[in-house]
TORRODREN-955843 format. One line per field, with one value per atom (N, C-alpha, C): residue in three letters; x, y, z. Coordinates in pm, whole numbers, padded with zeros to 5 digits. Layout:
! TORRODREN-955843
code: (Ala | ...)
px: (X | ...)
py: (Y | ...)
pz: (Z | ...)
//
This chain:
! TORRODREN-955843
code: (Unk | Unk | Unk | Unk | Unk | Unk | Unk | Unk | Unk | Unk | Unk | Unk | Unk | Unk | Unk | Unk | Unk | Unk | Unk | Unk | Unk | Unk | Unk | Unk | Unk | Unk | Unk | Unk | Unk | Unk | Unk | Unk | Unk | Unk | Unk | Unk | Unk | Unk | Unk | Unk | Unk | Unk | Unk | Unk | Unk | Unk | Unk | Unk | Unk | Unk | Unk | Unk | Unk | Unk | Unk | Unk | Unk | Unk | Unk | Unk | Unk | Unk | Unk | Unk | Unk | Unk | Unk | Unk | Unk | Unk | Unk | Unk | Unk | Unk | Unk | Unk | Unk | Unk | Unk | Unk | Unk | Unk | Unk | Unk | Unk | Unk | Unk | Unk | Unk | Unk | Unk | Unk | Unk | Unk | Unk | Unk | Unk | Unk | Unk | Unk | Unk | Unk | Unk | Unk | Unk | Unk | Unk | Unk | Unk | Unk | Unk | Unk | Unk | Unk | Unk | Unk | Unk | Unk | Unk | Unk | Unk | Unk | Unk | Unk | Unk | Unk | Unk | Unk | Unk | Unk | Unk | Unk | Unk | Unk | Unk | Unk | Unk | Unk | Unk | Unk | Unk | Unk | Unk | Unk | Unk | Unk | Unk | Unk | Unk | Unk | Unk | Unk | Unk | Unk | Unk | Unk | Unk | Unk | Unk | Unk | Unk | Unk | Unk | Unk | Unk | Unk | Unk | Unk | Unk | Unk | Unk | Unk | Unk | Unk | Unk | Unk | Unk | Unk | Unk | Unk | Unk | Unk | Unk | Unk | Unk | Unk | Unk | Unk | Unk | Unk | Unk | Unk | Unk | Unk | Unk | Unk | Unk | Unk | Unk | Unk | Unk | Unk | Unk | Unk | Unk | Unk | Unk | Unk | Unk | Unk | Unk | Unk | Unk | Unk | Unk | Unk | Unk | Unk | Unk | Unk | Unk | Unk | Unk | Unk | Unk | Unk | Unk | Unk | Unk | Unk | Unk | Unk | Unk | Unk | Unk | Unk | Unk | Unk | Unk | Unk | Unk | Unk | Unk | Unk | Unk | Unk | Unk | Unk | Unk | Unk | Unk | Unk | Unk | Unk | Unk | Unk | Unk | Unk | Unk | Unk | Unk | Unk | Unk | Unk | Unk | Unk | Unk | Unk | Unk | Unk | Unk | Unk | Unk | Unk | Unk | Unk | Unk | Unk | Unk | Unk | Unk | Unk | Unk | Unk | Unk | Unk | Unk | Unk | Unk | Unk | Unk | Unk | Unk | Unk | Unk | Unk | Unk | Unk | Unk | Unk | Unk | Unk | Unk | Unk | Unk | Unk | Unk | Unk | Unk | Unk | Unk | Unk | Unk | Unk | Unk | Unk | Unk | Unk | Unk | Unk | Unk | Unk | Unk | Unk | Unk | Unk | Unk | Unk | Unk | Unk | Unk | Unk | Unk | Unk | Unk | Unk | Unk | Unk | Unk | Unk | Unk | Unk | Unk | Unk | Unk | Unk | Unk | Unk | Unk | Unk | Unk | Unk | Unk | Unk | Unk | Unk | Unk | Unk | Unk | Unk | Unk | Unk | Unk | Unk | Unk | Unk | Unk | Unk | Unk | Unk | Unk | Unk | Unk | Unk | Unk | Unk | Unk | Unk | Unk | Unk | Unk | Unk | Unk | Unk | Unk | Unk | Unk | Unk | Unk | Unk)
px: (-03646 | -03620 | -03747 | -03829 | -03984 | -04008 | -03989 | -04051 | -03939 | -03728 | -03721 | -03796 | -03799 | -03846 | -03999 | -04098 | -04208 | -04189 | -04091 | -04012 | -03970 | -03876 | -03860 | -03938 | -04059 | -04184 | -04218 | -04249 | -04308 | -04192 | -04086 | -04010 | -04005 | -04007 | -04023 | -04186 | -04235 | -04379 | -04423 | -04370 | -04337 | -04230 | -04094 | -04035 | -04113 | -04158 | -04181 | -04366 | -04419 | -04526 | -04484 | -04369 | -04285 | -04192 | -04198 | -04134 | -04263 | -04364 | -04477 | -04553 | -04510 | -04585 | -04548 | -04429 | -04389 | -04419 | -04444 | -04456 | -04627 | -04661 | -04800 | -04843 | -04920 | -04966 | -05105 | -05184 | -05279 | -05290 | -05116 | -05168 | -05082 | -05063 | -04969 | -05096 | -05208 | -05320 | -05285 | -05305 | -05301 | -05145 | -05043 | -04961 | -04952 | -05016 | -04996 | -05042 | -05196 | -05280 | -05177 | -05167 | -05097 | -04974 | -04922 | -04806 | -04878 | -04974 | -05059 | -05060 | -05136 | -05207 | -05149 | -04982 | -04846 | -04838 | -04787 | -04809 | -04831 | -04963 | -05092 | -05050 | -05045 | -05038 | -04887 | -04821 | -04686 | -04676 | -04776 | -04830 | -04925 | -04993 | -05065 | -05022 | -04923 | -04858 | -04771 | -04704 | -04628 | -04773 | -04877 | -04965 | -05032 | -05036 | -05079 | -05022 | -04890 | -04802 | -04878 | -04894 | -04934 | -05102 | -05098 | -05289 | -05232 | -05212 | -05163 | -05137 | -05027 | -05009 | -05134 | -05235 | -05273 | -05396 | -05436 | -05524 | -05490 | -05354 | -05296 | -05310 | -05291 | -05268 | -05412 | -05546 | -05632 | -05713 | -05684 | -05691 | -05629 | -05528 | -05472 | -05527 | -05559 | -05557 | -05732 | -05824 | -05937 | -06071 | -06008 | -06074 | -06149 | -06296 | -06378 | -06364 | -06386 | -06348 | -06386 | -06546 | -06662 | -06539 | -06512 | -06463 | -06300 | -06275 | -06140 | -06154 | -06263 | -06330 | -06359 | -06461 | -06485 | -06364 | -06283 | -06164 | -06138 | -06116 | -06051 | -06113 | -06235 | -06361 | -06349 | -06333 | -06310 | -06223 | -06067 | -05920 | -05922 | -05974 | -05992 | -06074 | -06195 | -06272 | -06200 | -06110 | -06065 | -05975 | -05912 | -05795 | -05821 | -05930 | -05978 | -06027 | -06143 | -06134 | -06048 | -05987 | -05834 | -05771 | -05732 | -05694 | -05752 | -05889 | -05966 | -06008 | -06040 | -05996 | -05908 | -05809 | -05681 | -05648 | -05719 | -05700 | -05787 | -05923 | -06030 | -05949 | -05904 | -05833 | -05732 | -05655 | -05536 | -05618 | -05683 | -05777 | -05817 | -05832 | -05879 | -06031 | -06085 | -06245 | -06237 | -06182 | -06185 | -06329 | -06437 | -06572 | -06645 | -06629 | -06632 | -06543 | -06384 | -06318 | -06379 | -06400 | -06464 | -06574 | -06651 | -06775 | -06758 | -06693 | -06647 | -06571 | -06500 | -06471 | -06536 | -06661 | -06807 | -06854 | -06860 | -06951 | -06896 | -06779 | -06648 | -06687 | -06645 | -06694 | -06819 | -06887 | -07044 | -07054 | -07015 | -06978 | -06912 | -06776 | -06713 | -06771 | -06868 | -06934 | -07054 | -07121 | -07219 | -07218 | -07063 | -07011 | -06948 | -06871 | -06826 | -06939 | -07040 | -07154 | -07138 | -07170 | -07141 | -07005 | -06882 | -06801 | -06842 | -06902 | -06951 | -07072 | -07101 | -07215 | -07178 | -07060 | -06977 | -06958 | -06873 | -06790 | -06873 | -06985 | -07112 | -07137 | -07169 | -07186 | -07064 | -06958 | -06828 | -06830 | -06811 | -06830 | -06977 | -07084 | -07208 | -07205 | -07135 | -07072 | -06951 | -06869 | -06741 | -06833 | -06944 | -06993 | -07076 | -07174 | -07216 | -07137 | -07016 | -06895 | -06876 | -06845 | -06872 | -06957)
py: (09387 | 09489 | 09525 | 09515 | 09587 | 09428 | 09370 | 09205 | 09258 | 09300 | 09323 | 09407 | 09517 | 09618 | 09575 | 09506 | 09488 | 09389 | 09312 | 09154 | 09261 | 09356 | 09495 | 09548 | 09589 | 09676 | 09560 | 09453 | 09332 | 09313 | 09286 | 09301 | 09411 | 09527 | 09628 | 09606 | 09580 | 09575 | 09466 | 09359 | 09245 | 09306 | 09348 | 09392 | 09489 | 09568 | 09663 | 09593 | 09502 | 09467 | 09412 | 09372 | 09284 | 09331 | 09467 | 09565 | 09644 | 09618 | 09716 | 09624 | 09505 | 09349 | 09364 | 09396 | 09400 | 09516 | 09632 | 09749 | 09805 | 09838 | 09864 | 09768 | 09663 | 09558 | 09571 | 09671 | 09704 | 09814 | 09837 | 09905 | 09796 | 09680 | 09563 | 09567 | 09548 | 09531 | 09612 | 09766 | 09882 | 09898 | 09854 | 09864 | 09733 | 09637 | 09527 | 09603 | 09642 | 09673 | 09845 | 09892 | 09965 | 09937 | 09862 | 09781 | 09724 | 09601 | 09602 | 09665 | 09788 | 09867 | 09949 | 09981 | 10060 | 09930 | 09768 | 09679 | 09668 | 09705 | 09654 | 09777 | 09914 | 10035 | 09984 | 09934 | 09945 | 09848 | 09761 | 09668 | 09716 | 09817 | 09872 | 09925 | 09995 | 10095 | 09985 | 09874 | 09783 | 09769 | 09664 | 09682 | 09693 | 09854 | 09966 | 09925 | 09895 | 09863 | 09788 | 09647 | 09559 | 09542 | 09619 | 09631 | 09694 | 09806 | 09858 | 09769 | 09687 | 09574 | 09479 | 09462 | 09371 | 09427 | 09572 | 09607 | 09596 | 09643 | 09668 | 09494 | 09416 | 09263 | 09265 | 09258 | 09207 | 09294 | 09477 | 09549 | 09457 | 09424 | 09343 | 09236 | 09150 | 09004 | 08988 | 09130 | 09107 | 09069 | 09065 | 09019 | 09060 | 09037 | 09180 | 09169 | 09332 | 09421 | 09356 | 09338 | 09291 | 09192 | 09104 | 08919 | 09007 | 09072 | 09112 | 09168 | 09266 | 09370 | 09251 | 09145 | 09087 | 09022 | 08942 | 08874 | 08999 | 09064 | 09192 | 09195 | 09202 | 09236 | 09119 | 08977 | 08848 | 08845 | 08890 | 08915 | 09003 | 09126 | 09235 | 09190 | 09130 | 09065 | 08958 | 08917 | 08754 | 08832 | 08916 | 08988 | 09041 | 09131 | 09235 | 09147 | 09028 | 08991 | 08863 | 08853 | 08773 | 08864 | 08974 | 09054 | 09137 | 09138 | 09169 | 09051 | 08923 | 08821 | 08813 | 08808 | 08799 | 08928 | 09036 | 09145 | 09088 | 09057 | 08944 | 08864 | 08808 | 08681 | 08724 | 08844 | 08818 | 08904 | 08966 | 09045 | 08936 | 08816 | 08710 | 08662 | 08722 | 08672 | 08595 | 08482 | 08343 | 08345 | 08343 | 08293 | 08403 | 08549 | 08632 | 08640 | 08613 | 08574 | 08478 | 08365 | 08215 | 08256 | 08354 | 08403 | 08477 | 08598 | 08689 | 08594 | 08476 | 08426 | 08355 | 08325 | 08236 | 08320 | 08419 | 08552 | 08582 | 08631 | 08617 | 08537 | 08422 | 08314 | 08353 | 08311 | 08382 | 08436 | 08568 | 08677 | 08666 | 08623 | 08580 | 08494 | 08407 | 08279 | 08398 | 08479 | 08601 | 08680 | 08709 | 08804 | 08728 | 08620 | 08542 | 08443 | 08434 | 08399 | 08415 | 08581 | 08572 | 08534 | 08478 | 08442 | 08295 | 08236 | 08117 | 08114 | 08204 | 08241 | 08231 | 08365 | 08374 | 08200 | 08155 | 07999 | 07903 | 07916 | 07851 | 07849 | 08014 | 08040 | 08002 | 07985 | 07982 | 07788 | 07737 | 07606 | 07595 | 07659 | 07588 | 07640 | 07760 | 07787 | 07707 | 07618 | 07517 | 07432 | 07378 | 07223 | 07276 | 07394 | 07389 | 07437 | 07431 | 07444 | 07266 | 07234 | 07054 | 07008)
pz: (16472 | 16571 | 16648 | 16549 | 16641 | 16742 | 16734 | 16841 | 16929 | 16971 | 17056 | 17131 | 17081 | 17146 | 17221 | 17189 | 17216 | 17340 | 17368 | 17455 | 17575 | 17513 | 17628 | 17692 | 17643 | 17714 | 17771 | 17754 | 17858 | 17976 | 17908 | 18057 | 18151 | 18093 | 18175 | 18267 | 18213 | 18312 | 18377 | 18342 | 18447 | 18589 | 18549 | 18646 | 18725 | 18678 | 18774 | 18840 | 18743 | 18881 | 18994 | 18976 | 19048 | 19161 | 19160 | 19239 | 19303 | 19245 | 19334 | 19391 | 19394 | 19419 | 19563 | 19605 | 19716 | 19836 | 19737 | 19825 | 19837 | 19691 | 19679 | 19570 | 19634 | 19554 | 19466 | 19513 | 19513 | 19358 | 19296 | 19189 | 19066 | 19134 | 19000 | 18887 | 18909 | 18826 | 18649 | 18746 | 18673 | 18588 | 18676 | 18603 | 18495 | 18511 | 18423 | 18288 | 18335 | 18225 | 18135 | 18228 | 18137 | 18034 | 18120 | 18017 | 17859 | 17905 | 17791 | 17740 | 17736 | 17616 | 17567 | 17627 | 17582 | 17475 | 17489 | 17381 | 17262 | 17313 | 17207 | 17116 | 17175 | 17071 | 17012 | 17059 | 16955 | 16864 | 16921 | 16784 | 16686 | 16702 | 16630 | 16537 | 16562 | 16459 | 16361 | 16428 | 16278 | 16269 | 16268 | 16201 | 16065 | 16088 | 15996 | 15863 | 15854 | 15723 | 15681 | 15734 | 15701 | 15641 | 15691 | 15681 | 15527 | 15489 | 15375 | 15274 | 15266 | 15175 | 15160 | 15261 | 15232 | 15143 | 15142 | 15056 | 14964 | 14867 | 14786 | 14724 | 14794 | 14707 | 14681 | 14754 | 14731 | 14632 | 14596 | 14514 | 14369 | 14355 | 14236 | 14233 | 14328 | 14306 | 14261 | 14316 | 14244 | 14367 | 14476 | 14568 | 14637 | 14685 | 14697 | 14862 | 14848 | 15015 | 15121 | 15060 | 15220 | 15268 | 15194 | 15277 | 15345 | 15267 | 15377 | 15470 | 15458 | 15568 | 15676 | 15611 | 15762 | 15838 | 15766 | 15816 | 15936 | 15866 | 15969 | 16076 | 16077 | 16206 | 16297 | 16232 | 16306 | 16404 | 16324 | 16392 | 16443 | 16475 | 16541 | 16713 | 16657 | 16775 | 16833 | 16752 | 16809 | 16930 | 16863 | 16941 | 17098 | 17049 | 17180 | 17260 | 17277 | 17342 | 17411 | 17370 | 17415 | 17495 | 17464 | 17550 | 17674 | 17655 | 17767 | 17870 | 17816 | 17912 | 17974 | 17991 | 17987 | 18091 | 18057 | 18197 | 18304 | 18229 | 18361 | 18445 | 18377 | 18421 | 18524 | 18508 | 18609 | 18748 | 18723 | 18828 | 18933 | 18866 | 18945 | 18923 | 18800 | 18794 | 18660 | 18659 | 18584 | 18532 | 18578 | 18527 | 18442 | 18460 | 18409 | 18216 | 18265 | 18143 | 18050 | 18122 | 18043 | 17943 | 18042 | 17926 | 17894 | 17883 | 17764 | 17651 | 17698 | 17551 | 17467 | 17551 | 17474 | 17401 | 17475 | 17391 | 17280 | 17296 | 17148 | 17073 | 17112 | 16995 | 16939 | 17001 | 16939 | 16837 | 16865 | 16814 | 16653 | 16700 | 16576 | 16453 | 16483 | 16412 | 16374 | 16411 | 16332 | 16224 | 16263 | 16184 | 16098 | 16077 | 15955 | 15884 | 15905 | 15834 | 15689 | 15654 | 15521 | 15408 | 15497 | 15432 | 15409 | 15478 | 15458 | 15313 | 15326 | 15231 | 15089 | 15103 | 14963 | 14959 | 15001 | 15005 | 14964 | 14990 | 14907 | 14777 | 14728 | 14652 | 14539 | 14548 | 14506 | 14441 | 14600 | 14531 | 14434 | 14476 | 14367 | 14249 | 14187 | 14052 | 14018 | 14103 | 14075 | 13988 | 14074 | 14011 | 13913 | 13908 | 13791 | 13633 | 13661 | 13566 | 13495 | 13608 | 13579 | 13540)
//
């Protein structure tokens, strides 16, 4: 039910850029972006559940915070700027977008470092088991 509803708010804000496309074109931008971030918040809130469960498994399963914490920070960054490109992008400044998603990347590969770290550390206690 929550994906119709979310398919709805996009249609609604497609239609109506699409109706101000014709008359005042000059605010489709704003209404795109607002549509977005009406979106994004109603994705936020399913979300939340989910974020919930997933502490709760990794609370049981033993799994320490930092590596979920960062996952989170990764998918969080992966997200925002995907979505802020993506407002670049329809504005019409392509080259601007391109490098906000380099920078992302960047970004992302900094901050997941230390999962690489742990992952190290992990296999070189495997083999010295062997």
């Amino acid at each position: 039910m929550y994906i119709f509803r979310l398919c709805c708010i996009a249609v609604i804000t497609a239609v109506s850029a699409l109706v101000l496309k014709n008359h005042k074109s000059e605010l489709v931008p704003l209404c795109l972006t607002a549509g977005g971030i009406i979106m994004f918040l109603y994705a936020f809130d399913y979300l939340s559940e989910s974020v919930e469960f997933i502490k709760t498994f990794t609370n049981g399963a033993g799994i320490n915070n930092d590596v979920v914490r960062i996952i989170f920070k990764v998918v969080g960054i992966g997200f925002l700027v995907e979505l802020t490109a993506g407002s670049v992008k329809e504005l019409g400044f392509d080259s601007v977008a391109d490098k906000l998603l380099l920078c992302g990347k960047i970004i992302i590969f900094v901050v997941s470092v230390p999962i690489l770290n742990s992952t190290y550390k992990i296999i070189v206690s495997l083999i010295e088991l062997v």
